[in-house]
N, C-alpha and C positions, 0 to 999 in steps of 0.2 A: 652297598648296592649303588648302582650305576645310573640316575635317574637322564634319560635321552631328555634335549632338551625340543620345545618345541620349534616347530620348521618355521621361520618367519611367511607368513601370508605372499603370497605374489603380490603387485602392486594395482589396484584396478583400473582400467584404462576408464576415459570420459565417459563412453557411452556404457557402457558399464554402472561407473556411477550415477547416471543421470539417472536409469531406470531404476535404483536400489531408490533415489530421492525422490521417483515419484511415487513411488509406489508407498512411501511414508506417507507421500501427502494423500494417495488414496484411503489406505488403511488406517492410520490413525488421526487425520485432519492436520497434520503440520502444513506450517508455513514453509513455503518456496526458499523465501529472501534469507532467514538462518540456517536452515538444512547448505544453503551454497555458501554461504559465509561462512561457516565453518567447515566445510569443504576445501575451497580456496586460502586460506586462513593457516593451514597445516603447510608441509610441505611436501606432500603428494605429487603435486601439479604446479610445479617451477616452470613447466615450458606455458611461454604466452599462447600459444597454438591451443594447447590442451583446455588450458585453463579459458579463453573462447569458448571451445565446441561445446565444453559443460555447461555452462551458461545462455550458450544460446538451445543445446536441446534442450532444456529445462526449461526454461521462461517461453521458447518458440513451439513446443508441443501440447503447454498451458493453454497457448493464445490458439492457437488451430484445431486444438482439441474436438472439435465438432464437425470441423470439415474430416478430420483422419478417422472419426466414430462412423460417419455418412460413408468413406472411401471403402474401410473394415466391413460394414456391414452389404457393400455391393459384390464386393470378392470373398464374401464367408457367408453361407447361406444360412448358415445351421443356426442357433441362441446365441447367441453376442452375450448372453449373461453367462455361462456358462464357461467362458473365455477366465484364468484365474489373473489376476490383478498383473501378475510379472508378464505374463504373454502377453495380454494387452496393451499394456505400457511398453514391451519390444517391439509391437507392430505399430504403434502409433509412433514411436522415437525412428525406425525403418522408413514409416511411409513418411515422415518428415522431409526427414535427409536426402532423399529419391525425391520428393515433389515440393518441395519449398525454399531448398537451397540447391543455389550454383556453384559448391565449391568441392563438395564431397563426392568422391569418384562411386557410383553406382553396386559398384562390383565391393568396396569398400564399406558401405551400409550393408548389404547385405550379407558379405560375410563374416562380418563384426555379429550383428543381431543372432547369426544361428551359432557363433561359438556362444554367446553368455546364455543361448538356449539351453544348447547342451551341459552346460555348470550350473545354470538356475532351474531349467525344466524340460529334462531332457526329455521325455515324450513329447515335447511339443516343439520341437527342434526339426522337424518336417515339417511341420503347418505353416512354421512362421518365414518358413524359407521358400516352401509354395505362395505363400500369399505377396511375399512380397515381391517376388519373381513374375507371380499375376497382375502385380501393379507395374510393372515396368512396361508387361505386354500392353493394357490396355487404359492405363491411365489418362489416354487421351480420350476411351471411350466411356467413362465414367457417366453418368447420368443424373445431374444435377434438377432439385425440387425448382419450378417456373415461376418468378415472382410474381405473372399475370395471373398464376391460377391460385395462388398461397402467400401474398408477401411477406406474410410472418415465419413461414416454415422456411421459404429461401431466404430470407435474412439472416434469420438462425445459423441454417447451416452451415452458407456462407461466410459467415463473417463469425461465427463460432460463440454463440450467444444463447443458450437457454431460453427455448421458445418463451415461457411465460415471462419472463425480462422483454421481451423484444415485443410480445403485444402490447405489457404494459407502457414503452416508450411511445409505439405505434398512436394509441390512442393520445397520446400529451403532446407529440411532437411532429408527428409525422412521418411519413416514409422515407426522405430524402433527410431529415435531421436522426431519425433514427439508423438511418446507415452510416451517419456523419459517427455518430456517437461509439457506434459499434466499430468504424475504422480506428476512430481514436483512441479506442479501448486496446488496438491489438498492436498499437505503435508502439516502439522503443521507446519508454520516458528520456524525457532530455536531466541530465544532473544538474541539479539547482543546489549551492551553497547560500547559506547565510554569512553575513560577513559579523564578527562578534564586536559591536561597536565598544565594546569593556579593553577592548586594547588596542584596534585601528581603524580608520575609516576606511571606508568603501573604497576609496582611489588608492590610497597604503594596500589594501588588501590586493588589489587589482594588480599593484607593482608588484610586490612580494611574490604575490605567486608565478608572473612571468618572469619572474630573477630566475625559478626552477622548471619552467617548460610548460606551463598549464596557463592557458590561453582565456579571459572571464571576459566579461563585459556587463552591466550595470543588468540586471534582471527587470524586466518591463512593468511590474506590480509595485514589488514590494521593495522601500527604500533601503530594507537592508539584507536584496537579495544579488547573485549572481549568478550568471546563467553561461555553463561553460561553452565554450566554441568545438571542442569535441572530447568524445570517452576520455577519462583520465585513472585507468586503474591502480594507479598507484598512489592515488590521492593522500591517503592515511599514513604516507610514509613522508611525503613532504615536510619539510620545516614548517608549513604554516599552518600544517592539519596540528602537528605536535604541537606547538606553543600556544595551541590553541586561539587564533585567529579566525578560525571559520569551521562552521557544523555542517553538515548536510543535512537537507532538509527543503521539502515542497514549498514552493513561493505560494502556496496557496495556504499552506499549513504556518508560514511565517505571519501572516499576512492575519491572524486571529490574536497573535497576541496585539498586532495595533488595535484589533476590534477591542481589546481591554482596557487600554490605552490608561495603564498604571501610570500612577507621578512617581517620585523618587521620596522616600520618606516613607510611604501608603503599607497597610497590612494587605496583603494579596493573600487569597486562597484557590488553588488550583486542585480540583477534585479530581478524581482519574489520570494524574500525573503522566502517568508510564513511565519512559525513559528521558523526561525531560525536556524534549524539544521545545514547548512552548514554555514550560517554567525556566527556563535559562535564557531564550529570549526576553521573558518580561523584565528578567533580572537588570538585562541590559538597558532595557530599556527604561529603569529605576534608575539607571546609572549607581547598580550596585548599594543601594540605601534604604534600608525600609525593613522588610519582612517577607517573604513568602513561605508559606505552609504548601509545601506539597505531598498531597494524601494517594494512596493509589493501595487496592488491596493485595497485589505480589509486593512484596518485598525484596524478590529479586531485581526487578525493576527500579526500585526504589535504591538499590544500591547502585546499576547501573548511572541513575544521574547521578548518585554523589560522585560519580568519579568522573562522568561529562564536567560535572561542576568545579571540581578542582580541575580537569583540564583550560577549560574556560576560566576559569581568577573568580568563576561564582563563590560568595560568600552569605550571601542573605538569605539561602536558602535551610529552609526545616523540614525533615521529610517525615511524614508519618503511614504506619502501614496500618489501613482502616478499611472499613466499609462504607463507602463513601455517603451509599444510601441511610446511611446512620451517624449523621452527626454529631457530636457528644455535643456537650450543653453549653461548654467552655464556648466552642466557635459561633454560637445563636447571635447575634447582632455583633458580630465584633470586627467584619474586612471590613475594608470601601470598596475589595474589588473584588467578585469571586468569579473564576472560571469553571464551566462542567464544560470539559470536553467530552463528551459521553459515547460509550461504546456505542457500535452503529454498525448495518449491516458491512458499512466499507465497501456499499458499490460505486465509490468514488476515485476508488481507486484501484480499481481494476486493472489501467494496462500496468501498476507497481506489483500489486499482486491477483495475475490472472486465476488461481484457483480458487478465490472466492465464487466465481460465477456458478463454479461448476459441485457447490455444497451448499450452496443456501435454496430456499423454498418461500413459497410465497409466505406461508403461517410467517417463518423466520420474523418476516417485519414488523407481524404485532409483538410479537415475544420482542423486540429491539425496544419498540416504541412503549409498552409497561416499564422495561427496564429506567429508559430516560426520563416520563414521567415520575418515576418514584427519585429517583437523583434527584431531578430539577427542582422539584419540590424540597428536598434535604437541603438543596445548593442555595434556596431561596432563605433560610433559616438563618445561615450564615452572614448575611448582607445587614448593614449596620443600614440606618434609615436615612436617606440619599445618596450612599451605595448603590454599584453598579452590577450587574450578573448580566456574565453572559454565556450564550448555550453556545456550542458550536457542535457538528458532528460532520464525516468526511465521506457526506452518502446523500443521492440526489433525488433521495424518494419522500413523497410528499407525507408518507403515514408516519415517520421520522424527524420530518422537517415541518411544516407549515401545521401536521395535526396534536403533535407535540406542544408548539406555542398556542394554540386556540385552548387545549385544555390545563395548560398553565393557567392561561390568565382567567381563563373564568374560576378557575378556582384559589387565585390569588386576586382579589381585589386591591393588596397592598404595592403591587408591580405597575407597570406600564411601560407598554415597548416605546424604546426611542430610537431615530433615524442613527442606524452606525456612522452615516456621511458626517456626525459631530465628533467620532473619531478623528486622530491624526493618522495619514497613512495609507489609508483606505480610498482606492479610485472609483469614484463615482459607476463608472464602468459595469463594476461589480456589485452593483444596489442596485435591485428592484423596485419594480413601482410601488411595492409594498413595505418596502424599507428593509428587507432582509438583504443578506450579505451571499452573494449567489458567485459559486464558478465553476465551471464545465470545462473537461478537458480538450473538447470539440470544438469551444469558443475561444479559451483564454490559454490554453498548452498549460495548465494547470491540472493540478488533480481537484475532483469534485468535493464542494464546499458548500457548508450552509452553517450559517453565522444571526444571532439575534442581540439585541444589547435590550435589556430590561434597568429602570431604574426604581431602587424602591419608595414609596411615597409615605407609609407610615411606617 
């Protein structure tokens, strides 16, 4: 018998893909940043062109998402709920393309959007070609919420922010820093590498990678950051990504392991690990000698650093897969240094990944801030007696941050915050009058940070 083989797939064009990857992140809560790294990462999308438009409809339909829901619901009269995930996601990637960018020819958005109608949902392959044809007619007569009559609703929509996020800036900061915050959120993060001081310095690093075309300059925070001169996609294939010279990674997010400010020799514990960024900085900054235990409950994560870590010349590292909030008995008084970087709602970093905004809820922050409490407390167990603990989390809300360390220490009497400015590393700039370790992406071109140093006293 004859078995036909099957017909290989056509190949799918960007916008194509972009809508399959939102609609992941709608339907089951995936992240932006690996659904496209693994996109990209294959060999689907070799032309630099293609491999662009995916990235920017994806990340750019994230960040406008509020204005294209506001445009949607003035040109569709009917339940906007009722719209199924794929449709909406075609008209919102449509009215992008048509109203946010100058380069994509008109006629080309929209007869892209009604072919993947027709193969993903074909009754609704006249709506989405009316509607977007309705937006070309009158997009200039669109009718936008008055910030004199609403500043919170035209904030919102404008600038593509979850009313309840936008009041609660509203009241801490103001109307003119809450717009700050909100533009900042929708800006293209700039690439910030760390330089791996385990195999060169900062001006080595700086040479080497202008031997191959990628342009760095000293990053303005953190002593052992860089801050590129422009986009480098092909970073990871460079000789100095390979031999491991230099990670990527946030100058804000660098900038916590000095809050640690391990010596070399010291037993470090690093609770919620993930893939390493900050435990293979501290490493470096042991200059490779001592100990780090790093705990994190995926395991997949946890192999993900051992193999940052062999790329980096890391050697000091232990990784163990735990539940952080339960520290075994072994670790009770035995670092000098323990870090919880502790899960967090992550509205710190928004413009890295915009579809946080658009899934969390207000409850969400106490459900965060239980979580942290129970860690920091585990984290405080760990700490041998004049040992250091420090909390950090990458999220600029107070029920997380400042409400977090108030019920620490009243329920630690064995703790005491101290000034991080006794840190190495750490610019004045970024400490509060209260002694915490504070940075805004609106202020500092960093992602949002909050940082405390506790030391133990019995």
């Amino acid at each position: 018998m004859t078995v036909e083989k099957e017909k290989p797939r056509p190949p799918r064009n960007a916008r194509q893909l972009a809508v399959e990857i939102l609609n992941r992140i709608d339907e089951s809560g995936a992240h932006a940043e690996p659904l496209l790294n693994a996109a990209l990462s294959g060999t689907a999308f070799k032309d630099p062109h293609d491999r662009g438009l995916l990235t920017e409809l994806v990340y750019g339909t994230l960040r406008t998402r509020g204005r294209l829901d506001w445009i949607i619901g003035q040109l569709y009269r009917e339940d906007k709920t009722g719209l199924e995930t794929a449709v909406r996601n075609l008209l919102r990637i449509g009215i992008y393309q048509l109203g946010f960018t100058d380069r994509i020819p008109p006629f080309a958005a929209v007869n892209e959007a009604v072919a993947i109608a027709r193969k993903r949902c074909p009754a609704a392959a006249g709506l989405v070609n009316a509607i977007l044809r309705n937006f070309l007619r009158k997009k200039d007569a669109i009718a936008w919420p008055a910030m004199a009559k609403d500043p919170g609703k035209a904030i919102s929509v404008l600038n593509s922010h979850p009313r309840w996020l936008v009041e609660r800036w509203l009241d801490t900061y103001g109307i003119d820093e809450t717009i700050a915050i909100c533009r900042s959120n929708n800006a293209i993060p700039p690439l910030t590498l760390r330089v791996n001081s385990l195999k060169a310095s900062r001006d080595q690093t700086i040479a080497a990678l202008a031997r191959e075309g990628v342009a760095a300059a000293p990053a303005p925070f953190s002593p052992d950051g860089l801050a590129l001169a422009a986009p480098a996609p092909g970073l990871r294939d460079t000789a100095c990504y390979k031999a491991g010279l230099i990670r990527i990674q946030d100058e804000a997010s660098q900038l916590i392991s000095f809050l640690v400010a391990p010596e070399p020799g010291e037993q470090v514990l690093d609770l919620c690990a993930g893939t390493g960024g900050k435990t293979l900085h501290l490493a470096a900054l042991m200059k490779n000698r001592g100990r780090i235990t790093a705990v994190d409950l995926y395991s997949e994560k946890l192999r993900q650093l051992q193999e940052e870590a062999a790329r980096l010349g890391v050697t000091i590292t232990e990784m163990q897969a735990a539940d952080a909030a339960d520290a075994p008995e072994a670790y009770h008084k035995a670092f000098d240094r323990v870090l919880l970087d502790a899960p967090c709602s992550g509205l710190g970093t928004l413009r890295r990944n915009p579809e946080i905004r658009w899934r969390l809820a207000p409850a969400d922050l106490e459900k965060c801030k239980q979580i942290q409490e129970r860690l920091l407390m585990s984290a405080a167990d760990c700490v041998k007696p004049g040992g250091r603990l420090i909390y950090s989390v990458c999220t600029v809300t107070p029920e997380e941050n400042e409400a977090v360390i108030e019920g620490f220490l009243a329920g630690r009497r064995d703790f005491k915050m101290i000034p991080p400015g006794t840190a190495r590393g750490i610019p004045p700039a970024l400490l509060d009058e209260t002694g915490f370790f504070r940075t805004f992406p609106h202020r500092h071109g960093t992602d949002g940070f909050f940082g405390a140093v506790f030391i133990r006293t019995a």
